[in-house]
MOPAC internal coordinates of N, CA, C and O (Angstrom, degrees):
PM7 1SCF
backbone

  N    0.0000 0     0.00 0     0.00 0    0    0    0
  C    1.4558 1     0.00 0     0.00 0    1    0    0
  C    1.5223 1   109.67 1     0.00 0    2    1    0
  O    1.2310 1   123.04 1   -18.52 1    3    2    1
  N    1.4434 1   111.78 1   161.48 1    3    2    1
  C    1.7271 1   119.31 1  -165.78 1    5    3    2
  C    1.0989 1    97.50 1   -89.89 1    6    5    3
  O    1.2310 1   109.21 1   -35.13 1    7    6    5
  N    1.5020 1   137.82 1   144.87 1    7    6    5
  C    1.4413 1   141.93 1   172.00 1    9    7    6
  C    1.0357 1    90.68 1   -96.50 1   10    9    7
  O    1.2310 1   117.03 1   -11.99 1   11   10    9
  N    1.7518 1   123.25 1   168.01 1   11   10    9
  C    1.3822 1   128.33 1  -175.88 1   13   11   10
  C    1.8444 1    88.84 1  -154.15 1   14   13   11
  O    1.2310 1   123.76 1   -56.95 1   15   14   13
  N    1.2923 1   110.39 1   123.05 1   15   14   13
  C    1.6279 1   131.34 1   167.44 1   17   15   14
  C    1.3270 1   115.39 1   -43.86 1   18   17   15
  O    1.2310 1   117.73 1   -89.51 1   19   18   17
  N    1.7013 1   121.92 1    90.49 1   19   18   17
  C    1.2422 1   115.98 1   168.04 1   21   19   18
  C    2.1518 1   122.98 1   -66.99 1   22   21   19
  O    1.2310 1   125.19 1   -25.76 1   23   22   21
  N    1.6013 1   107.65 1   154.24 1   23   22   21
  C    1.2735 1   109.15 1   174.32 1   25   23   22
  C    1.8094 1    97.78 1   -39.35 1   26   25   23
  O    1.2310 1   119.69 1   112.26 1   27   26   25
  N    0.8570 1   118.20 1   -67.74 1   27   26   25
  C    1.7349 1   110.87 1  -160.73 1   29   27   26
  C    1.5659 1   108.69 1   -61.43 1   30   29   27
  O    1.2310 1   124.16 1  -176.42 1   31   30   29
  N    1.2081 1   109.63 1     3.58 1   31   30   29
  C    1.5311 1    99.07 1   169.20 1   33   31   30
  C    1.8695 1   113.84 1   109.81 1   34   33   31
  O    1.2310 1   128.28 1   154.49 1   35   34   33
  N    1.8823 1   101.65 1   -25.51 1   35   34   33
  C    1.2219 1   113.02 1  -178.49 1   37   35   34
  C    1.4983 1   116.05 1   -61.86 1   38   37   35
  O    1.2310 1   113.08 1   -49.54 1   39   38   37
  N    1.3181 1   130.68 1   130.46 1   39   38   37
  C    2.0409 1   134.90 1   141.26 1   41   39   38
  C    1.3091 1   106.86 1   -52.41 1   42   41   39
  O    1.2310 1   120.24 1   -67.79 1   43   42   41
  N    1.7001 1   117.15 1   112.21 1   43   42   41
  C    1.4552 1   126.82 1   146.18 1   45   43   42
  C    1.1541 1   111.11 1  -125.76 1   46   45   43
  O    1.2310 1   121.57 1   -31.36 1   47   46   45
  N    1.7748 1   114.60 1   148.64 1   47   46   45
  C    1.3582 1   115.92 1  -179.74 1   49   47   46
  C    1.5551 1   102.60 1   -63.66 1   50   49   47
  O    1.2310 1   133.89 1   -30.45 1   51   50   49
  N    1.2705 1    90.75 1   149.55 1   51   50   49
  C    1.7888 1    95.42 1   168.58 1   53   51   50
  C    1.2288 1   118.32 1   -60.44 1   54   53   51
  O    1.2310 1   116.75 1   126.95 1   55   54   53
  N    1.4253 1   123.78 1   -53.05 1   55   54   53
  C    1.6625 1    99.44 1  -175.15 1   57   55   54
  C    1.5027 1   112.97 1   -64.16 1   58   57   55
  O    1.2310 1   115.27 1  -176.09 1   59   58   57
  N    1.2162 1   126.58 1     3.91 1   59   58   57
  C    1.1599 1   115.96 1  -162.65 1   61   59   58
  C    2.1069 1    90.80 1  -109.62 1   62   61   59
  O    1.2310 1   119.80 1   179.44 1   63   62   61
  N    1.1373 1   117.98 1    -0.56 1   63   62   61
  C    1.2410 1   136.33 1   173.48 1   65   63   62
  C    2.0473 1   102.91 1   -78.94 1   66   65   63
  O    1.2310 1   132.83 1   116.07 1   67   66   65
  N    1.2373 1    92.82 1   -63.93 1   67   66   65
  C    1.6373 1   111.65 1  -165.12 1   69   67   66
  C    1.4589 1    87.40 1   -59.20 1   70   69   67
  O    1.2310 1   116.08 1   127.26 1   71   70   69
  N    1.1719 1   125.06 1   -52.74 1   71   70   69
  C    1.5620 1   116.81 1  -135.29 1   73   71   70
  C    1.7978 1    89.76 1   -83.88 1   74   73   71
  O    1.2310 1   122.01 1   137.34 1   75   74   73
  N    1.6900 1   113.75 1   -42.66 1   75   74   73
  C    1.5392 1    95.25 1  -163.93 1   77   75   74
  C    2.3258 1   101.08 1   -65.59 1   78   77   75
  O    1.2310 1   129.67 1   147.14 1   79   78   77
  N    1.5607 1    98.96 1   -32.86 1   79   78   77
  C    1.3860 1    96.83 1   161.48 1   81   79   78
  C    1.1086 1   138.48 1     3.57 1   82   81   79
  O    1.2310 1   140.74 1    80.54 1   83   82   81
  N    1.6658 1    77.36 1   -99.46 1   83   82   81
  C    2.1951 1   104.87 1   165.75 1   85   83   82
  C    1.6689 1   102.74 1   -43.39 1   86   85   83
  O    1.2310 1   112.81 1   157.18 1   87   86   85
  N    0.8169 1   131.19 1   -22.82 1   87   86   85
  C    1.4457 1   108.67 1  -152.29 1   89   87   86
  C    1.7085 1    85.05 1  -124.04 1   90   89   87
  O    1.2310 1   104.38 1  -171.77 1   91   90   89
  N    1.3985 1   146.44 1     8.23 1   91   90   89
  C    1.2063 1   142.49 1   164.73 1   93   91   90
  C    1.5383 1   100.42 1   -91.69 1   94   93   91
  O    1.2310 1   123.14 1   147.46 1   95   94   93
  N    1.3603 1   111.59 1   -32.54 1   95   94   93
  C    1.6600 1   105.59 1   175.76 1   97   95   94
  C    0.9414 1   113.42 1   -84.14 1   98   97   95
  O    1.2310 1   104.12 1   172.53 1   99   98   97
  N    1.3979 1   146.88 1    -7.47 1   99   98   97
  C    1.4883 1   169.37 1   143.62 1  101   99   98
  C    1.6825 1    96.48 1   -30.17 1  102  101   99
  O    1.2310 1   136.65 1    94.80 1  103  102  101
  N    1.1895 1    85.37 1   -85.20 1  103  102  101
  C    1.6163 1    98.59 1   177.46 1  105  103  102
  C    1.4745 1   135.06 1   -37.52 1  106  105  103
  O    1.2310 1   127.38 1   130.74 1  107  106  105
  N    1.5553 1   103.41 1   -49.26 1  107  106  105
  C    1.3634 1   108.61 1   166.26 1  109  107  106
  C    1.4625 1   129.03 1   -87.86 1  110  109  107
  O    1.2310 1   119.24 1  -154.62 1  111  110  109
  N    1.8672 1   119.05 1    25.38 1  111  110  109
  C    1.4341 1   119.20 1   135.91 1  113  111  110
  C    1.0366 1   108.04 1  -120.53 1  114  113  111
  O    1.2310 1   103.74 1  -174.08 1  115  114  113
  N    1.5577 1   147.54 1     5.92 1  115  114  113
  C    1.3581 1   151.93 1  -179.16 1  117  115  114
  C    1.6078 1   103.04 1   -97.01 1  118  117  115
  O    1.2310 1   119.48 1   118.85 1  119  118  117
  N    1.1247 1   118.60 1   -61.15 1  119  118  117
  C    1.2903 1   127.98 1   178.44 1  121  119  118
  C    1.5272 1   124.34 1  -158.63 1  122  121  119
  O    1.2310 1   137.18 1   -87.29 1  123  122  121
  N    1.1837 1    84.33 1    92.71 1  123  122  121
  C    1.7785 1   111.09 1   175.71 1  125  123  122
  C    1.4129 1    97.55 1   -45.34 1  126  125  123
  O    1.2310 1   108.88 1   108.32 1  127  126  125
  N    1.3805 1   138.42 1   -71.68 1  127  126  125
  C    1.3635 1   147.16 1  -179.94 1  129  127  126
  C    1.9192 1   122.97 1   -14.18 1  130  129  127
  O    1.2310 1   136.29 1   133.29 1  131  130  129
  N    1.5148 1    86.06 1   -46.71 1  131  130  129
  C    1.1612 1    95.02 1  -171.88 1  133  131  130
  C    1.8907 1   107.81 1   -88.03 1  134  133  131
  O    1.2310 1   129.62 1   141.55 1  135  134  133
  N    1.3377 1    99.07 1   -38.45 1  135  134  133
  C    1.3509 1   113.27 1   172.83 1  137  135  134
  C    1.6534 1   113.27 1   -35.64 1  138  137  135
  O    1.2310 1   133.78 1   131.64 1  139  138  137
  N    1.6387 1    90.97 1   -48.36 1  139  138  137
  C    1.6038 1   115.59 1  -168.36 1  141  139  138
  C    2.0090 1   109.29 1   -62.96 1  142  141  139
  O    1.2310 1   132.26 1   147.00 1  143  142  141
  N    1.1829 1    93.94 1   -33.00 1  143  142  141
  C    1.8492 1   108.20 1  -173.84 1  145  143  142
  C    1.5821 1    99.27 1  -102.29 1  146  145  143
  O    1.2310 1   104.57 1   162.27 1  147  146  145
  N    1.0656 1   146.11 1   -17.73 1  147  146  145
  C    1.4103 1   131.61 1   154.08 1  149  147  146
  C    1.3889 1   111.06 1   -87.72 1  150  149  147
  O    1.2310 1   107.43 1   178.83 1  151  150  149
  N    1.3682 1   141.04 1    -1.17 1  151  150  149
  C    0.7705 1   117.58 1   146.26 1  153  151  150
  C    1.7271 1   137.90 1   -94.52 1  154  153  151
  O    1.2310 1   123.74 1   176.84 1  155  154  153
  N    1.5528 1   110.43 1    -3.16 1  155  154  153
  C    1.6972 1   144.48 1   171.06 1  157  155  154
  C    1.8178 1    86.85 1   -81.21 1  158  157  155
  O    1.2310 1   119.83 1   129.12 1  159  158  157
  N    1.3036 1   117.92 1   -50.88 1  159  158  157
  C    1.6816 1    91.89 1  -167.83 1  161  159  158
  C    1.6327 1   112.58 1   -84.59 1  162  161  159
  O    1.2310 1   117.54 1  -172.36 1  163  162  161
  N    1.5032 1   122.29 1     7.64 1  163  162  161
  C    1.6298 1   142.24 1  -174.28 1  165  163  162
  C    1.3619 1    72.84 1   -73.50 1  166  165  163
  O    1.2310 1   124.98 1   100.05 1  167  166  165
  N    1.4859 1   108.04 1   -79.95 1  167  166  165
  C    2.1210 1   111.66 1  -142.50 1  169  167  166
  C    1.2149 1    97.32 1   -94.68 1  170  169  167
  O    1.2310 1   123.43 1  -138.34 1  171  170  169
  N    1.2206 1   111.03 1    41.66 1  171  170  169
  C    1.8078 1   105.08 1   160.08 1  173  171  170
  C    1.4760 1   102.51 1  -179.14 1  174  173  171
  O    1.2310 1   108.07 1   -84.75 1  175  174  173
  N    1.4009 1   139.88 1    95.25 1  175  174  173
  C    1.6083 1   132.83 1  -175.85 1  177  175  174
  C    1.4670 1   101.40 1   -67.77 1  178  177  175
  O    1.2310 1   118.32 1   166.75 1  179  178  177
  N    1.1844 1   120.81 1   -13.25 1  179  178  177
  C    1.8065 1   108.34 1   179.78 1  181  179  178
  C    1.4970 1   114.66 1   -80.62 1  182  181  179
  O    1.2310 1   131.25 1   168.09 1  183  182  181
  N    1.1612 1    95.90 1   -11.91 1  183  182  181
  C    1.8008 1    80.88 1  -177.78 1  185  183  182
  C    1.4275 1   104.03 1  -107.64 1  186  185  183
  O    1.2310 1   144.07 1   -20.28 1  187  186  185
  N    1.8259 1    70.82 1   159.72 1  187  186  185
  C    1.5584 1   105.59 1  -148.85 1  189  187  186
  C    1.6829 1   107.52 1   -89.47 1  190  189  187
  O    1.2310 1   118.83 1   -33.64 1  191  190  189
  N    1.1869 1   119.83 1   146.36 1  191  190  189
  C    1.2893 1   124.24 1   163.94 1  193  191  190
  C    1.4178 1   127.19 1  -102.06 1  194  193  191
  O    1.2310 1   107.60 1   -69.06 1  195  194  193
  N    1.3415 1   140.74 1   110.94 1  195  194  193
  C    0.7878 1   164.39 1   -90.73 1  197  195  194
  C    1.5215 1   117.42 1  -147.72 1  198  197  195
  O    1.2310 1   125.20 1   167.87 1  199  198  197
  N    1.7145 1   107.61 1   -12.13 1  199  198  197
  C    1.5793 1   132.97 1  -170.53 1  201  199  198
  C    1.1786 1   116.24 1  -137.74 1  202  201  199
  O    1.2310 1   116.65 1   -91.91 1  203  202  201
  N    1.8497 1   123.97 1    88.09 1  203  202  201
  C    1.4517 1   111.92 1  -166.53 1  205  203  202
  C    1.1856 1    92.97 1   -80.91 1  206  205  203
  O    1.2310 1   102.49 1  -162.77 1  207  206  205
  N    1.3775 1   149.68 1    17.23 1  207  206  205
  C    1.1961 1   114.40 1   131.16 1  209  207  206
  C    1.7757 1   154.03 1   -37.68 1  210  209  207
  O    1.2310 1   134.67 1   113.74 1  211  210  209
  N    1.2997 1    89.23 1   -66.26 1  211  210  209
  C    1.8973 1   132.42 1   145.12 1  213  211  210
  C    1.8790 1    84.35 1   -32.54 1  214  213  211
  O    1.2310 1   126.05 1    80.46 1  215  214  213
  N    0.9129 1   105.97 1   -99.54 1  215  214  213
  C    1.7853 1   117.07 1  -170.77 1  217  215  214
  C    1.6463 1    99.27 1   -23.81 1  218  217  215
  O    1.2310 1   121.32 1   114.82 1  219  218  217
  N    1.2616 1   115.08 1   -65.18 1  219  218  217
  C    1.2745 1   118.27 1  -166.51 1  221  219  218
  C    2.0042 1   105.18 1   -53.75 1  222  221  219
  O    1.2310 1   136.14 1   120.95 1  223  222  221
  N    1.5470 1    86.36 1   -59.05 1  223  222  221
  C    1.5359 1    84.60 1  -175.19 1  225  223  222
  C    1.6804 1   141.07 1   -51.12 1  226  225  223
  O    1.2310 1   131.19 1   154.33 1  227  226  225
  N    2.0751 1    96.01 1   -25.67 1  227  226  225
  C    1.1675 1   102.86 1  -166.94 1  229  227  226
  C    1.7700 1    88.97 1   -87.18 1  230  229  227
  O    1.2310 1   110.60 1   176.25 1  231  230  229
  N    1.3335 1   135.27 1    -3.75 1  231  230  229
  C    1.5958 1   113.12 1  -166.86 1  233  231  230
  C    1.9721 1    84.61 1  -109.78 1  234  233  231
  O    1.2310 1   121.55 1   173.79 1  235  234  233
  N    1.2164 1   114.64 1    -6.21 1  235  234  233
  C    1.8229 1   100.67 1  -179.90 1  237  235  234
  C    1.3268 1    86.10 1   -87.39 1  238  237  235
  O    1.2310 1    93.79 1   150.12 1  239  238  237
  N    1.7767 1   162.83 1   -29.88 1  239  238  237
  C    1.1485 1   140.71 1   178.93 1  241  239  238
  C    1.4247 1    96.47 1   -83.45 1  242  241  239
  O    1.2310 1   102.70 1  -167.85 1  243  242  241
  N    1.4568 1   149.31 1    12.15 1  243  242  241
  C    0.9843 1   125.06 1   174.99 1  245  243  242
  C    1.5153 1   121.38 1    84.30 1  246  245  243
  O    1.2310 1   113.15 1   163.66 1  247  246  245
  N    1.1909 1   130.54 1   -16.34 1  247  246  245
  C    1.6998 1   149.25 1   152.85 1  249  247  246
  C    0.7883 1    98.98 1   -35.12 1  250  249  247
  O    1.2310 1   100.00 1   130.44 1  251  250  249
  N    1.7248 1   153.78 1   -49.56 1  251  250  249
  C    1.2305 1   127.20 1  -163.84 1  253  251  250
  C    1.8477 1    94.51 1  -164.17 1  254  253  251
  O    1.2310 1   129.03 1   -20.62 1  255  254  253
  N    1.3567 1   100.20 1   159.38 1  255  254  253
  C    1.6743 1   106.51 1   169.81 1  257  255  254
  C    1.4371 1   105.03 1  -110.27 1  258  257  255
  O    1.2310 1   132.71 1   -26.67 1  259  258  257
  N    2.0912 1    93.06 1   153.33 1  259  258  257
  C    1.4494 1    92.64 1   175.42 1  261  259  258
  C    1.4530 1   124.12 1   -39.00 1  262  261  259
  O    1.2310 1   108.81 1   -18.59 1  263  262  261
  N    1.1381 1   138.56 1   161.41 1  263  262  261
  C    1.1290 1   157.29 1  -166.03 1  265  263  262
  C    2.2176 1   104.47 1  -119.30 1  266  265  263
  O    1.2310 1   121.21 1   -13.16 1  267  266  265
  N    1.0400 1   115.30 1   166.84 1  267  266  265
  C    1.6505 1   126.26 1   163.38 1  269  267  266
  C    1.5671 1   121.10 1   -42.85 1  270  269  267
  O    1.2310 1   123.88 1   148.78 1  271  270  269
  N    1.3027 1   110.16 1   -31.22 1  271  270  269
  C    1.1650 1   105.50 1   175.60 1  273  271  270
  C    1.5527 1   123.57 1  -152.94 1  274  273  271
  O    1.2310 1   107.18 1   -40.34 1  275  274  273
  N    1.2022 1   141.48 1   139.66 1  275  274  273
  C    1.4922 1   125.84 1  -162.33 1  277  275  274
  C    1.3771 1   138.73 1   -17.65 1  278  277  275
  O    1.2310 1   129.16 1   138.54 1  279  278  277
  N    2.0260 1    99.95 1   -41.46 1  279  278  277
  C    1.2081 1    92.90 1  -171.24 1  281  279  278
  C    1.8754 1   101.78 1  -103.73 1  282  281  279
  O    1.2310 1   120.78 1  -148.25 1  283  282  281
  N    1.3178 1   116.11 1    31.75 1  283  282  281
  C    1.2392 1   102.98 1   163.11 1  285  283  282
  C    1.1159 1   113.35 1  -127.06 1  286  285  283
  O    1.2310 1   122.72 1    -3.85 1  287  286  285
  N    1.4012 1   112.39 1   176.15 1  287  286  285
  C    1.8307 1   130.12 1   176.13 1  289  287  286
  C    1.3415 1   119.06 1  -137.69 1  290  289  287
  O    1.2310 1   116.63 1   -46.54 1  291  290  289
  N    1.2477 1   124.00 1   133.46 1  291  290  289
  C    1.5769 1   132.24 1   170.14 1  293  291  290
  C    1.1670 1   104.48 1   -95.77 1  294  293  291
  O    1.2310 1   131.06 1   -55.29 1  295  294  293
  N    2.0012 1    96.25 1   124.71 1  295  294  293
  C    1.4788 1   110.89 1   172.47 1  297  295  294
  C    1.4488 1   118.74 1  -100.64 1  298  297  295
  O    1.2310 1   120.83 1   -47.36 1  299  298  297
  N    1.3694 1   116.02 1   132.64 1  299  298  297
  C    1.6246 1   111.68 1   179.13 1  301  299  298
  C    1.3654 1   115.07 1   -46.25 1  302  301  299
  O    1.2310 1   107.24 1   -22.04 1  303  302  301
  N    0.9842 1   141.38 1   157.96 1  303  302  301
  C    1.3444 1   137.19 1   148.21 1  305  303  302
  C    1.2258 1   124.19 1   -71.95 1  306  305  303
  O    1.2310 1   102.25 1   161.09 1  307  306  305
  N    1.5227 1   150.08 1   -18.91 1  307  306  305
  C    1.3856 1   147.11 1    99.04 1  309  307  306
  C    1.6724 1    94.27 1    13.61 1  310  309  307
  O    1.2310 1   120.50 1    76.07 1  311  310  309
  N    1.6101 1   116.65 1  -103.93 1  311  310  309
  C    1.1520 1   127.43 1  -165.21 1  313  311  310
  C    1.4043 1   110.82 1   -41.43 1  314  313  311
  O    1.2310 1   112.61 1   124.23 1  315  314  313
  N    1.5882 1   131.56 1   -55.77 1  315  314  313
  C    1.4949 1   139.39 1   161.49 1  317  315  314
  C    1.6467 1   112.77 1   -20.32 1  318  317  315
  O    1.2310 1   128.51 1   117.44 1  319  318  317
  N    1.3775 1   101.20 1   -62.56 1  319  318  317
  C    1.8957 1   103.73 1  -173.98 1  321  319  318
  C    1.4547 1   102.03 1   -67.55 1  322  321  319
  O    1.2310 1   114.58 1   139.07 1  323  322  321
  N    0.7334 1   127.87 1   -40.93 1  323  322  321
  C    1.7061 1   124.48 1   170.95 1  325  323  322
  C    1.1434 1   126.67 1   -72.43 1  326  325  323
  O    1.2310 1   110.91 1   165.43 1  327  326  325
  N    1.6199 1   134.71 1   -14.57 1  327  326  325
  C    1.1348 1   128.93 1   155.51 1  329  327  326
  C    1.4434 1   113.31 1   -81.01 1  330  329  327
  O    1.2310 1   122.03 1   156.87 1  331  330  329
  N    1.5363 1   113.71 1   -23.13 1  331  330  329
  C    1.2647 1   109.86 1  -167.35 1  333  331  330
  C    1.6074 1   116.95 1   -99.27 1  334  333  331
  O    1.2310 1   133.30 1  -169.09 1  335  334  333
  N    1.7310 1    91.90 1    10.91 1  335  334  333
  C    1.7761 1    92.36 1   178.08 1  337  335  334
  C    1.2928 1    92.64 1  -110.56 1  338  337  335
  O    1.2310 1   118.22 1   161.42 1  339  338  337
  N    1.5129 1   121.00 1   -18.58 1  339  338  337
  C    1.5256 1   107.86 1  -172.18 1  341  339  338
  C    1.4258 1   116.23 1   -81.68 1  342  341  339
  O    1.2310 1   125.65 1   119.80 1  343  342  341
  N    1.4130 1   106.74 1   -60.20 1  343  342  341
  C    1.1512 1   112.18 1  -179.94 1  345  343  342
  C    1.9093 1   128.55 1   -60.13 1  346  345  343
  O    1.2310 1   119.98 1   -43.50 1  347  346  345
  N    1.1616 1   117.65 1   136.50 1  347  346  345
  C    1.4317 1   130.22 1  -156.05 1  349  347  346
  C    1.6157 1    84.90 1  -138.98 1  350  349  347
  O    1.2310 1   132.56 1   -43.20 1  351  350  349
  N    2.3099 1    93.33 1   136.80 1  351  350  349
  C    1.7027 1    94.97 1   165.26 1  353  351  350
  C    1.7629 1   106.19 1    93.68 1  354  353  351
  O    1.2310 1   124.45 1    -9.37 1  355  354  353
  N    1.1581 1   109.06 1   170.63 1  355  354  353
  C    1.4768 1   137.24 1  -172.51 1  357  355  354
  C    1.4359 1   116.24 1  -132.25 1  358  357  355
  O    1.2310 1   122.15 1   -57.90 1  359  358  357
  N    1.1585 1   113.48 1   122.10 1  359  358  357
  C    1.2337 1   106.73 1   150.88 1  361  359  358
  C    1.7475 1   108.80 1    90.49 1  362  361  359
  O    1.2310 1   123.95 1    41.01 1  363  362  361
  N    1.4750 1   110.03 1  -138.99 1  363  362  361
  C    1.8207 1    97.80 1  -175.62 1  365  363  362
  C    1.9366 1    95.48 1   -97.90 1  366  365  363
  O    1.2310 1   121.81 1  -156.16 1  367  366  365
  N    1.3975 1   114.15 1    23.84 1  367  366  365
  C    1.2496 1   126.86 1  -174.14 1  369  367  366
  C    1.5447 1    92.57 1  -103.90 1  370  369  367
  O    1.2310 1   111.33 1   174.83 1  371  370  369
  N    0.8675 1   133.94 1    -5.17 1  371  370  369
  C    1.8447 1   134.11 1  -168.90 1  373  371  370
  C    1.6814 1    97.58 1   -80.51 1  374  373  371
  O    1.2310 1   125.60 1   -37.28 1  375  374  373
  N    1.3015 1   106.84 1   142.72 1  375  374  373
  C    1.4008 1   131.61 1  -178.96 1  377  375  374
  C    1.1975 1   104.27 1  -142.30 1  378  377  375
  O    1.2310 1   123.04 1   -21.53 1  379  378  377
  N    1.5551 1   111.78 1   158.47 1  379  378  377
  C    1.7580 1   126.06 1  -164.04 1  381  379  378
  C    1.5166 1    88.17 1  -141.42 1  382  381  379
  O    1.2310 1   124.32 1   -58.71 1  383  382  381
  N    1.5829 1   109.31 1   121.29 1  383  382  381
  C    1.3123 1   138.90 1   174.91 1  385  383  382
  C    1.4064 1   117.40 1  -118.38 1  386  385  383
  O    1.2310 1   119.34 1     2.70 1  387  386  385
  N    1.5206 1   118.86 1  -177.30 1  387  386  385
  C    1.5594 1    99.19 1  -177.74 1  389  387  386
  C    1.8835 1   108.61 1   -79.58 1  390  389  387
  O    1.2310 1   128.70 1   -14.71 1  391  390  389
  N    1.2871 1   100.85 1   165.29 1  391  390  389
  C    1.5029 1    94.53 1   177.93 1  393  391  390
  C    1.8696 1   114.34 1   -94.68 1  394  393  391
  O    1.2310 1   130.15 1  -171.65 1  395  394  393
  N    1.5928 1    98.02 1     8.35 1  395  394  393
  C    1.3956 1    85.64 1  -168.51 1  397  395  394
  C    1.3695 1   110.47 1  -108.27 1  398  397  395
  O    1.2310 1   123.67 1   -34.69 1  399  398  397
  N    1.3468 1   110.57 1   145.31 1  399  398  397
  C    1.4373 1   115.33 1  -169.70 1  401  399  398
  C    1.6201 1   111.59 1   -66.76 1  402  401  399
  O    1.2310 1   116.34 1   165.92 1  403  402  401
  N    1.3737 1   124.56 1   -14.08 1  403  402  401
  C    1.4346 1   100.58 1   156.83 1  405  403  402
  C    1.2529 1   136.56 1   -89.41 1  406  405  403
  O    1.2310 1   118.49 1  -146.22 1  407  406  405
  N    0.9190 1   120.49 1    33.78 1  407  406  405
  C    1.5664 1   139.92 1  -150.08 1  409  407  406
  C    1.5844 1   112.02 1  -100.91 1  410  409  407
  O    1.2310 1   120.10 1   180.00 1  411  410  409

């Protein structure tokens, strides 16, 4: 499969680009919430989530695997460089752009 040059500098295959994508724009009209905590546990692995909902939801799309203890999740780093090139901003100010650095 073709890798494609993320903003941060990272190689991910493309479908593996498209697919977490689709499902980050998913998120941010389905559930902003969760959007909001995968992208807080991207730029910081210590924080905690607080909503096994959120928990539940982000490892049934595949965003992240259980984690050590209920209320956490381990994110690939695959998934990490792509949230962290897409997403731009804080808060209900956050926007999702492309993640690829030629863009």
């Amino acid at each position: 499969m073709a890798g494609v040059l993320l903003k941060n500098e990272e190689t991910v295959e493309e479908a593996v680009v498209h697919g977490t994508m689709a499902k980050l724009r998913d998120l941010e009209g389905t559930n902003p919430i969760a959007l909001y905590e995968l992208v807080m546990k991207c730029r910081d692995e210590k924080h905690k989530l607080h909503d096994r909902e959120v928990v539940e939801t982000l490892i049934g799309e595949k965003l992240a695997n259980p984690g050590g203890s209920a209320d956490d999740i381990i994110i690939l780093d695959s998934i990490r460089g792509i949230v962290l090139s897409a997403v731009e901003g804080d808060g209900l100010k956050m926007t999702i752009g492309s993640p690829l650095a030629s863009s």
